[in-house]
Structure formats: structure tokens, C-alpha cells
N, CA, C and O atoms as a GROMACS GRO file, in nm:
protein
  412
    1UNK      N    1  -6.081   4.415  -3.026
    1UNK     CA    2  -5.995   4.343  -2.935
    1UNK      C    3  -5.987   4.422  -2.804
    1UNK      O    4  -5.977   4.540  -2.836
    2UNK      N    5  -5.988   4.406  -2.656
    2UNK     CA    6  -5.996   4.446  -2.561
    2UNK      C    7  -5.851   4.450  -2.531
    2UNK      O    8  -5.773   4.375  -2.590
    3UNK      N    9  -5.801   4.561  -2.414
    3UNK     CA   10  -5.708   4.642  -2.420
    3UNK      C   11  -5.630   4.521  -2.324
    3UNK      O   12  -5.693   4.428  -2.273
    4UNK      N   13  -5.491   4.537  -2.311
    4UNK     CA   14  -5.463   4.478  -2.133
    4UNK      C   15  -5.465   4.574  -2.054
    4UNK      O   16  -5.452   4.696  -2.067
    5UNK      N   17  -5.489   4.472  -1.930
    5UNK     CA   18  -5.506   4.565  -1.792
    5UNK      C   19  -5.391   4.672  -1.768
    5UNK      O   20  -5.390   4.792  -1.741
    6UNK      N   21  -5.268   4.546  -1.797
    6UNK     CA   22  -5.206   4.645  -1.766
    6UNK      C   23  -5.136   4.748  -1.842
    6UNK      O   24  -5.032   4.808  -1.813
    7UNK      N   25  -5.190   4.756  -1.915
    7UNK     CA   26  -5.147   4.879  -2.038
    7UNK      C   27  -5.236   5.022  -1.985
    7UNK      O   28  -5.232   5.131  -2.040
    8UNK      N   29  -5.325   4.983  -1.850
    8UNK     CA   30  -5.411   5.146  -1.810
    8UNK      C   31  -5.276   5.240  -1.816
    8UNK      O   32  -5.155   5.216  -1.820
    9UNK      N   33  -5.349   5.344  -1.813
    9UNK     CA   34  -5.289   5.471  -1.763
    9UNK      C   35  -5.226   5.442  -1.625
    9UNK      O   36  -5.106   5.431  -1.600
   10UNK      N   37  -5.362   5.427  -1.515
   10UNK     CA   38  -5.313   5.409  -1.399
   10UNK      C   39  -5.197   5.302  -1.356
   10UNK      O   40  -5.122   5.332  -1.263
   11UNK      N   41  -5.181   5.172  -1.427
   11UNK     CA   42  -5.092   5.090  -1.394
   11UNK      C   43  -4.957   5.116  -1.465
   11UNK      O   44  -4.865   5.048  -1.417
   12UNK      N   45  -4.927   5.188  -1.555
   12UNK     CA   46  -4.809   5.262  -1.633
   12UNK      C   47  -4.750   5.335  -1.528
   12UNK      O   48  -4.641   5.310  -1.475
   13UNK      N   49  -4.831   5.430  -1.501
   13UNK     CA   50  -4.784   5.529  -1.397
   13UNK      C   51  -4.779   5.538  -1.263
   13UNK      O   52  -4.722   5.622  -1.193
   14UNK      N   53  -4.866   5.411  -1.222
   14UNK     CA   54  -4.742   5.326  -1.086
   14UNK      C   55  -4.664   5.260  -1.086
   14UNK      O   56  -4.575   5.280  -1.003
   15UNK      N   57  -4.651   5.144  -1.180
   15UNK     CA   58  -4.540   5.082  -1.221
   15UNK      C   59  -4.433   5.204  -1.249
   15UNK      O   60  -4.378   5.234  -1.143
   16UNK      N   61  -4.383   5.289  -1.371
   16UNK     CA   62  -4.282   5.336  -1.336
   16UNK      C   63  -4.262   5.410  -1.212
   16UNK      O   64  -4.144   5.433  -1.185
   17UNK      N   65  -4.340   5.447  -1.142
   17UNK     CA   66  -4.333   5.539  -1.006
   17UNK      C   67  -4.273   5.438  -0.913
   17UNK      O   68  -4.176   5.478  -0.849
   18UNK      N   69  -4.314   5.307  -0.893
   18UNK     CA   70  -4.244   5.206  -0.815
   18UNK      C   71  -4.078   5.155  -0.877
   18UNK      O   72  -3.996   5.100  -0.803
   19UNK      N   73  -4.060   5.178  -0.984
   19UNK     CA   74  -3.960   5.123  -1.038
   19UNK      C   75  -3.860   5.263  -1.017
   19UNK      O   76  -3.737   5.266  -1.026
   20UNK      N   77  -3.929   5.348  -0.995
   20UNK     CA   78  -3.808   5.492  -0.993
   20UNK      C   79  -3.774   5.465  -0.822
   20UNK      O   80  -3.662   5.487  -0.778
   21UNK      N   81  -3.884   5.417  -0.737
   21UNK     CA   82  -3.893   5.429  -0.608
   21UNK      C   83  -3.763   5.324  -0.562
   21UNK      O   84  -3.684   5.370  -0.480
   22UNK      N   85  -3.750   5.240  -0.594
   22UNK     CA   86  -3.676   5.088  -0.610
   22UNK      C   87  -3.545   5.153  -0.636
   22UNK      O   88  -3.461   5.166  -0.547
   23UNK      N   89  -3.530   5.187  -0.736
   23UNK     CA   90  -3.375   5.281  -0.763
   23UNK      C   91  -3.335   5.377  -0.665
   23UNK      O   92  -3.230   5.352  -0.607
   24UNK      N   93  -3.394   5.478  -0.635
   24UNK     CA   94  -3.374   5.582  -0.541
   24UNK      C   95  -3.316   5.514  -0.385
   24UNK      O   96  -3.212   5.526  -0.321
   25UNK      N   97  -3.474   5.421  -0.359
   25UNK     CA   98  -3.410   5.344  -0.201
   25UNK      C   99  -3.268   5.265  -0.230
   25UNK      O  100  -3.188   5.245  -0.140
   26UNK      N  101  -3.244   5.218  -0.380
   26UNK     CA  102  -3.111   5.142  -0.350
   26UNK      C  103  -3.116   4.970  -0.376
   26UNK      O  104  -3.043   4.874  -0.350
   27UNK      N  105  -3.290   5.002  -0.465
   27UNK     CA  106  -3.287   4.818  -0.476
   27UNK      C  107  -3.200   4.766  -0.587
   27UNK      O  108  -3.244   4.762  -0.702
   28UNK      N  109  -3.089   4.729  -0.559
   28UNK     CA  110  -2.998   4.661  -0.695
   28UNK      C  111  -3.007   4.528  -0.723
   28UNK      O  112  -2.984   4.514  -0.843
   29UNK      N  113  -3.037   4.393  -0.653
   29UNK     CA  114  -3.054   4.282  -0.656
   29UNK      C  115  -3.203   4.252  -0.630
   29UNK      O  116  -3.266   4.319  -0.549
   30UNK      N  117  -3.272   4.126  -0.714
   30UNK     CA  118  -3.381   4.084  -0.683
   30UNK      C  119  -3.423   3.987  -0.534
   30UNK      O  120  -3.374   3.883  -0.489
   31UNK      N  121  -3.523   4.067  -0.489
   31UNK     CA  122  -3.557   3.998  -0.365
   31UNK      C  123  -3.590   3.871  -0.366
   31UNK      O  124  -3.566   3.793  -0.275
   32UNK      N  125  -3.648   3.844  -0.475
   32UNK     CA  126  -3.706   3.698  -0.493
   32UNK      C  127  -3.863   3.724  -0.436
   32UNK      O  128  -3.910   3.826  -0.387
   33UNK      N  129  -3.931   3.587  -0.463
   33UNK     CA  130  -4.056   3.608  -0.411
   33UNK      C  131  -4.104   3.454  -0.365
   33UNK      O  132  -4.047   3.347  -0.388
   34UNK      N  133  -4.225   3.476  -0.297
   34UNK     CA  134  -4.247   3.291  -0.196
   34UNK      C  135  -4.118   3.284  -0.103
   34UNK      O  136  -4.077   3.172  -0.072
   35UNK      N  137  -4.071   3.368  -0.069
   35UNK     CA  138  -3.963   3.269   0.049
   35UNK      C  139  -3.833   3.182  -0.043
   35UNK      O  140  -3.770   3.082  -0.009
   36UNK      N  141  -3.823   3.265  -0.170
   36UNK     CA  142  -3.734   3.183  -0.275
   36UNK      C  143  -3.633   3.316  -0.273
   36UNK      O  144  -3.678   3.413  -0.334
   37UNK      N  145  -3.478   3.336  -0.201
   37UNK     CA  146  -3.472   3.472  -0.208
   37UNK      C  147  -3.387   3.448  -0.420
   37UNK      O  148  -3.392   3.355  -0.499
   38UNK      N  149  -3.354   3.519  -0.423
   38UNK     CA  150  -3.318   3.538  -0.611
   38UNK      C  151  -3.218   3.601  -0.624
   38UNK      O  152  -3.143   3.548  -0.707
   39UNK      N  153  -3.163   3.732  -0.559
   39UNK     CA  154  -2.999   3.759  -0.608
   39UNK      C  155  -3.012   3.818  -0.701
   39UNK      O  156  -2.962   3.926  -0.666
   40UNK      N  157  -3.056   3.836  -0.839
   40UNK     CA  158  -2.982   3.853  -0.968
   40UNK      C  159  -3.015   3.994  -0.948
   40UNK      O  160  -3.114   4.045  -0.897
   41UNK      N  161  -2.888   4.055  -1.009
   41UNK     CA  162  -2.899   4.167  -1.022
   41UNK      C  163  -3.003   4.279  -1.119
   41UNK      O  164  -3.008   4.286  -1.242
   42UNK      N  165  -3.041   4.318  -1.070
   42UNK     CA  166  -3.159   4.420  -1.160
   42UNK      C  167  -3.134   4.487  -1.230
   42UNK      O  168  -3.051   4.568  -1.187
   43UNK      N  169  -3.179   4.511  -1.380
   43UNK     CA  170  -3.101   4.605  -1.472
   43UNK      C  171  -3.252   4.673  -1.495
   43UNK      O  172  -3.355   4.609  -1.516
   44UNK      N  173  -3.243   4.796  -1.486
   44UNK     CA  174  -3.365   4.911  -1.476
   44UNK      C  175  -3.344   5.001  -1.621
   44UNK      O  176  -3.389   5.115  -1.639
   45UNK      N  177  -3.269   4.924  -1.718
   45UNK     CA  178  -3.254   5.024  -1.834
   45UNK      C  179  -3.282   4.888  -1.965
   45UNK      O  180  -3.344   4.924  -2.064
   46UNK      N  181  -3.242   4.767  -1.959
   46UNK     CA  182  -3.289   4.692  -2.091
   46UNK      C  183  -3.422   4.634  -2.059
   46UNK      O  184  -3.417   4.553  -1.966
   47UNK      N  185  -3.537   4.651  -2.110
   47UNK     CA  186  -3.644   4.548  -2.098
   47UNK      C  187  -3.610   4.397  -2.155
   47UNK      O  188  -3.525   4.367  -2.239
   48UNK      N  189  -3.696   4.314  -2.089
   48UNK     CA  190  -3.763   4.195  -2.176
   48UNK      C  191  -3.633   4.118  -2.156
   48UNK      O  192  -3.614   4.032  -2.242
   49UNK      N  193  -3.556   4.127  -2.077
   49UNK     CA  194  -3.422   4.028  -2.037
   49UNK      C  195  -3.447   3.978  -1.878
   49UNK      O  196  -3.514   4.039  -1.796
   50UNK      N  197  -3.385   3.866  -1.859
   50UNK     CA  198  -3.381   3.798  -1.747
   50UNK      C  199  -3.377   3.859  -1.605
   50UNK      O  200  -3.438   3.837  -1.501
   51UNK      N  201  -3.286   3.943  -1.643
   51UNK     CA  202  -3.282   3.997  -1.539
   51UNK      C  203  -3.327   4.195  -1.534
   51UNK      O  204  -3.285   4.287  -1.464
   52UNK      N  205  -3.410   4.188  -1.623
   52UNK     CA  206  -3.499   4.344  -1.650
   52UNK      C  207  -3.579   4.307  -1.483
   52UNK      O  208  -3.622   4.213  -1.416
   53UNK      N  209  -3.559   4.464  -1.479
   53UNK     CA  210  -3.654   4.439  -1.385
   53UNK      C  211  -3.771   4.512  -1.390
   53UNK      O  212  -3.769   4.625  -1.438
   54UNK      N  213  -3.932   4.437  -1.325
   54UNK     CA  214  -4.037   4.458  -1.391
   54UNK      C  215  -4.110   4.479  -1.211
   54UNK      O  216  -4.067   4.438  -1.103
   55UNK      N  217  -4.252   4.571  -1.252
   55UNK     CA  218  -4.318   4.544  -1.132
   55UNK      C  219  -4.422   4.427  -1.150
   55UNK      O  220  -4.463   4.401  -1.263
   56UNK      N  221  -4.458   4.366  -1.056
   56UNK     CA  222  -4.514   4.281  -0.955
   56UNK      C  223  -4.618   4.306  -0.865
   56UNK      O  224  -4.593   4.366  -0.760
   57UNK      N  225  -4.782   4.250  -0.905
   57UNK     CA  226  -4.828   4.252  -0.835
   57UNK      C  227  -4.835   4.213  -0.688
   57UNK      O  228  -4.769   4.113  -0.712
   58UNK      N  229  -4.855   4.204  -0.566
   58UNK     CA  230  -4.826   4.147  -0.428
   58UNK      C  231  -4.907   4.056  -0.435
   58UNK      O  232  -4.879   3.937  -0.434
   59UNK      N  233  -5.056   4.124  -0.445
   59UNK     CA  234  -5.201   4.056  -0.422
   59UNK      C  235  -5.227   4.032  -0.548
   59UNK      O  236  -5.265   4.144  -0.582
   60UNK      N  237  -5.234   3.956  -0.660
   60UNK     CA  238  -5.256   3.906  -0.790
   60UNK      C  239  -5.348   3.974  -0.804
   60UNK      O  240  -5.389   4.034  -0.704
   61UNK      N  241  -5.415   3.992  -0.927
   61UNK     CA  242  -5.583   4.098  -0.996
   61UNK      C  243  -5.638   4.034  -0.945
   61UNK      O  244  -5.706   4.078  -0.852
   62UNK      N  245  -5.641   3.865  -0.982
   62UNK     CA  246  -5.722   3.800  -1.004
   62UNK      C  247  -5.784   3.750  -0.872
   62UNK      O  248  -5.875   3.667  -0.877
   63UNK      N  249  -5.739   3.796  -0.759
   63UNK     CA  250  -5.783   3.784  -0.631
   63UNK      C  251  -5.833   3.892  -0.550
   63UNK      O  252  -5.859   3.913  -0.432
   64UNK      N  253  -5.836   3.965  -0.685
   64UNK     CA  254  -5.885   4.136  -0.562
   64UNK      C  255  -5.788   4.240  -0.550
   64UNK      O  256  -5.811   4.343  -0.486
   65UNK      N  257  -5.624   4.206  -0.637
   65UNK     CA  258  -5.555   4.263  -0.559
   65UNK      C  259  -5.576   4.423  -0.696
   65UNK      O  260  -5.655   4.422  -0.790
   66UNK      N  261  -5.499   4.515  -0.670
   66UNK     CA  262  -5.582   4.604  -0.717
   66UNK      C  263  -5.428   4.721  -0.827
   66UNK      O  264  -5.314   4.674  -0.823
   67UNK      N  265  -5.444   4.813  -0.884
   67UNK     CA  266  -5.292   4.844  -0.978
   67UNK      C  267  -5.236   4.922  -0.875
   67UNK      O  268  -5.117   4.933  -0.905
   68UNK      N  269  -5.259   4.984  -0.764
   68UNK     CA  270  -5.214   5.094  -0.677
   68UNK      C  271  -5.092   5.046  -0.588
   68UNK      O  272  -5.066   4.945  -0.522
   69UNK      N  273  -5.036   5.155  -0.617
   69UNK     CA  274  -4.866   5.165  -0.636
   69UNK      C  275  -4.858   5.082  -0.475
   69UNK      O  276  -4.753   5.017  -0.480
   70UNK      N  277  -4.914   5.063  -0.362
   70UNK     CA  278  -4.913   5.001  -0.291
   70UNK      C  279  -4.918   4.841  -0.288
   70UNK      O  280  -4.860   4.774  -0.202
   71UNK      N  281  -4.992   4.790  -0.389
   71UNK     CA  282  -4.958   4.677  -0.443
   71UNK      C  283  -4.857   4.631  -0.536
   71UNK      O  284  -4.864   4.523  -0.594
   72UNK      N  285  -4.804   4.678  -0.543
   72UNK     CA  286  -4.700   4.665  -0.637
   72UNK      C  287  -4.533   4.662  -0.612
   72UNK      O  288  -4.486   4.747  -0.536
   73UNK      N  289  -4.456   4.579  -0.665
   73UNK     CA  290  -4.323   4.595  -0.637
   73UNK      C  291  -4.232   4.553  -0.744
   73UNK      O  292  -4.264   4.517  -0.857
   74UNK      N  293  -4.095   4.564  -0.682
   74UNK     CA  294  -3.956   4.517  -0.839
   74UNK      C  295  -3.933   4.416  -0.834
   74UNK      O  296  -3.891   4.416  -0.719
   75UNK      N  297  -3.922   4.290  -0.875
   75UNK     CA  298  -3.847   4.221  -0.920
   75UNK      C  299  -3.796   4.195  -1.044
   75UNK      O  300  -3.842   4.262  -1.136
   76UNK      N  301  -3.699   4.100  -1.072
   76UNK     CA  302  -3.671   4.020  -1.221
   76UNK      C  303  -3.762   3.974  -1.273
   76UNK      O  304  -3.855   3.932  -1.205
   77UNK      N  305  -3.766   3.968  -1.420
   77UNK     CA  306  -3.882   3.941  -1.509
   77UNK      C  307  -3.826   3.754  -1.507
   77UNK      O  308  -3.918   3.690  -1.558
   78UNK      N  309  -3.740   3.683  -1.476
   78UNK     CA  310  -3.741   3.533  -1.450
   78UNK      C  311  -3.822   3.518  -1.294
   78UNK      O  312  -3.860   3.406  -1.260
   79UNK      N  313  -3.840   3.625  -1.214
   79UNK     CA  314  -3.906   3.552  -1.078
   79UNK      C  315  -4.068   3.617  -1.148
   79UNK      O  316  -4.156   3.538  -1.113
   80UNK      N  317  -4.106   3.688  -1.200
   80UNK     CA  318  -4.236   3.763  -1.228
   80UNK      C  319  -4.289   3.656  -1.327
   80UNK      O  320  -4.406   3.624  -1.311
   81UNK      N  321  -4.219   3.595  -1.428
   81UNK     CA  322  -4.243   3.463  -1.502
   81UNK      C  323  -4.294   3.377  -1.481
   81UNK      O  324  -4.402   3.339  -1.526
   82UNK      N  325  -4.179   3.299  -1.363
   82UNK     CA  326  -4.220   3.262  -1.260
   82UNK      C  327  -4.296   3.224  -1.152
   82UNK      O  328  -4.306   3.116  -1.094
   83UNK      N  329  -4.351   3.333  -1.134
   83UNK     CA  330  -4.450   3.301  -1.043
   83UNK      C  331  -4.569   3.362  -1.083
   83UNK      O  332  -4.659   3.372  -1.000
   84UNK      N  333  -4.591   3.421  -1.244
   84UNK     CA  334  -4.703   3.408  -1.320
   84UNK      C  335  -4.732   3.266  -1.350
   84UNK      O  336  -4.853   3.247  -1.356
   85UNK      N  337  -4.666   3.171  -1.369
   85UNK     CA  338  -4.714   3.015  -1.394
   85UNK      C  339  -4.860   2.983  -1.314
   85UNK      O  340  -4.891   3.018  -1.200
   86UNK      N  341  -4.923   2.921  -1.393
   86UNK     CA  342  -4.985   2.895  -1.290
   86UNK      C  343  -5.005   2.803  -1.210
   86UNK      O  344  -5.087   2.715  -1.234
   87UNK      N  345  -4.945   2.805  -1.119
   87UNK     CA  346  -4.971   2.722  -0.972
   87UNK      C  347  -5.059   2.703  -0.915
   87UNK      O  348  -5.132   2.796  -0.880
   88UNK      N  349  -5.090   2.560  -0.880
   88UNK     CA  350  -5.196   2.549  -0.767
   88UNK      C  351  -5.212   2.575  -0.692
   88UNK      O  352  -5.125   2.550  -0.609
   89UNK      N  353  -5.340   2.651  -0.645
   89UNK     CA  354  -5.400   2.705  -0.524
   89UNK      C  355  -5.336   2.602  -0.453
   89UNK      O  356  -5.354   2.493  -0.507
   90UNK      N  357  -5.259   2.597  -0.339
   90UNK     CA  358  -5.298   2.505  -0.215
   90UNK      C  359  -5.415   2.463  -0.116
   90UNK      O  360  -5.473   2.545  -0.046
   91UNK      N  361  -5.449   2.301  -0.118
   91UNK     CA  362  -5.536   2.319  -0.064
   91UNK      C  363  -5.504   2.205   0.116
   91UNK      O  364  -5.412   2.130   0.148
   92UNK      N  365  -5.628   2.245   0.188
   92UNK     CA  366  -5.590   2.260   0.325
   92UNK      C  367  -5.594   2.098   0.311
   92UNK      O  368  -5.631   2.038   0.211
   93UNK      N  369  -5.546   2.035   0.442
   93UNK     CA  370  -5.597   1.867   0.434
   93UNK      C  371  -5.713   1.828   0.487
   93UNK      O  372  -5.765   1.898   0.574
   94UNK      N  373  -5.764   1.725   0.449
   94UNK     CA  374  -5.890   1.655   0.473
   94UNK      C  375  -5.917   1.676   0.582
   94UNK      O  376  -6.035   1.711   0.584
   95UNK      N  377  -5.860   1.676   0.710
   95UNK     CA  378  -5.880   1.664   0.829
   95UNK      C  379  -5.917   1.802   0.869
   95UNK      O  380  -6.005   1.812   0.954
   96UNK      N  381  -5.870   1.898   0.826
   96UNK     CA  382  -5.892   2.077   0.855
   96UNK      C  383  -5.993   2.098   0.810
   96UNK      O  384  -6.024   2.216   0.792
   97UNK      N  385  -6.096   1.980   0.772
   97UNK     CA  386  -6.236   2.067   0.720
   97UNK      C  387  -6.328   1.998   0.811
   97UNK      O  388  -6.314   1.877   0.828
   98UNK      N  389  -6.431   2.071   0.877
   98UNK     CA  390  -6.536   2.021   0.953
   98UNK      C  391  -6.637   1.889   0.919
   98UNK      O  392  -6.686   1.880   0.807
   99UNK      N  393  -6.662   1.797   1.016
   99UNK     CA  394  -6.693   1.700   0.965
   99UNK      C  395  -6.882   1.650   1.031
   99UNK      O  396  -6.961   1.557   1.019
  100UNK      N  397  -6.873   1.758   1.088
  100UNK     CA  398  -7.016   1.752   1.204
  100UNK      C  399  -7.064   1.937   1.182
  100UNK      O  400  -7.009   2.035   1.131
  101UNK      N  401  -7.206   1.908   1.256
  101UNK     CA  402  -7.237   2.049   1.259
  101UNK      C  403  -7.181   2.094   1.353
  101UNK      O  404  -7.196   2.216   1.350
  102UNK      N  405  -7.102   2.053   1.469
  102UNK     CA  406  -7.095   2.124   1.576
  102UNK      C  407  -6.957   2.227   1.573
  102UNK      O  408  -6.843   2.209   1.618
  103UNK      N  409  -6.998   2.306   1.524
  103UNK     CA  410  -6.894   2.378   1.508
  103UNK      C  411  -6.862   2.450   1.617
  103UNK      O  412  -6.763   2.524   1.615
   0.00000   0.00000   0.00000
């Protein structure tokens, strides 16, 4: 059976390094994410509850984005849920795509 990603070494030990970082600056409430702000308060000591708070890729894997503590941030495990769903790519409208060679 193949491991998860994020069970590396390296993503353990930025994830908690970001989650100690988050405490220290003073993050107590979730930022939310998409322009959705969220409020709930962050609890940095129970996992696997609503409002645990978990890191967050910025740039998803699956687009390139990469485990380094620069990509990464806190939120609530209901916005990280969340916006693991998977959602549709957006796509541009008919008219935004070229219709001639003359570009």
C-alpha cells in the first residue's frame, strides 16, 4: 500500500512548524478561505473536531503547489473540508477564447 503524501517527514515538520507559527503571531480565529471569511475559533490542542485547526495547502499538490512551509497555512478542519471538495475548475466564457488566427 503506498504511503500518504502527507504523512512525509517533510510535510509533518512544516505543518507543525506553521501551526506553532500561527499561535506565536496570535492566530486565534479562522481566516476562512476563497473570500469566505469563517470566524470560528481555532483550537490547536483537540484534533479531528470542527474547529481543530489544521494546515492548508495555498497552491493545492495537485497543481504544482509544493509541502514547504511557505505554502502552507491554519485554518479549521470545516473550511480545509471544505474546500477539499471537489470543485469545479472554473471555466472562462465562450467569448474569452480566440475565434480566428489573428491573434
Amino acid at each position: 500500500m503506498a504511503t500518504s503524501r502527507t504523512g512525509t517527514a517533510k510535510y509533518l515538520r512544516n505543518s507543525a512548524n506553521a501551526k506553532r507559527r500561527a499561535q506565536r503571531d496570535g492566530l486565534t480565529h479562522c481566516p476562512g478561505v476563497n473570500d469566505r471569511p469563517c470566524g470560528v475559533e481555532l483550537d490547536y490542542d483537540t484534533p479531528r473536531q470542527s474547529n481543530s485547526a489544521e494546515t492548508d495547502h495555498i497552491l493545492e499538490y495537485r497543481f504544482g503547489g509544493t509541502d514547504d512551509a511557505d505554502n502552507l497555512r491554519v485554518i479549521c478542519r470545516g473550511c480545509n473540508l471544505g474546500r477539499n471538495a471537489k470543485e469545479p475548475v472554473p471555466v472562462p466564457a465562450a467569448d474569452q477564447f480566440p475565434t480566428s488566427r489573428a491573434w
